[in-house]
C-alpha positions, 0 to 999 in steps of 0.5 A: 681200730679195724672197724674203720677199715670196714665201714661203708664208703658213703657212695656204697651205702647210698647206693645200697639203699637206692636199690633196696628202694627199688627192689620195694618198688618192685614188689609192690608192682609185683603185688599189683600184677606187674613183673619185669619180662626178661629184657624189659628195662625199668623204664620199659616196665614203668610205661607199661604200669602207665599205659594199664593207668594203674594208679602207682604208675607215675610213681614209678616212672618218677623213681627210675628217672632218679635211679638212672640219673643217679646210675647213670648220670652221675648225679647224687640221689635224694635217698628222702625223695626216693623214699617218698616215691616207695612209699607213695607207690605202696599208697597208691589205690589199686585199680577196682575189678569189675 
């Protein structure tokens, strides 16, 4: 009978995943050299995975285009889509050291 009460609204438990997606994606630039600088938005830190032409770039640029539209938008968010773009991230080949 309680746990009706305490069970997630769908809205939440959406966007938990959506920045549990994102917090990967992160890591995964992290592994790859790339940490947010303090200030730097996402959108910021996307542009400069691109502009250093590592391969994940596109990637991520693509998902934080759908975790501000989501954000701040108001728009649903596709939690497959997402998933992809992490996972596409992850797969991404990592640029050769000369």
């Amino acid at each position: 009978l309680r746990y009706g009460r305490y069970r997630r609204q769908p809205e939440v438990r959406v966007q938990m995943e959506t920045q549990g997606h994102l917090q990967r994606a992160l890591i995964v630039l992290r592994r790859r050299g790339f940490a947010q600088r303090p200030g730097e938005t996402l959108r910021q830190l996307a542009d400069r995975v691109i502009e250093q032409n590592d391969a994940c770039g596109p990637w991520f640029a693509e998902l934080v285009q759908h975790y501000y539209a989501h954000r701040f938008g108001q728009q649903s968010i596709d939690l497959a889509e997402v998933n992809r773009l992490t996972r596409e991230m992850a797969r991404a080949p990592r640029p050769e050291l000369h």
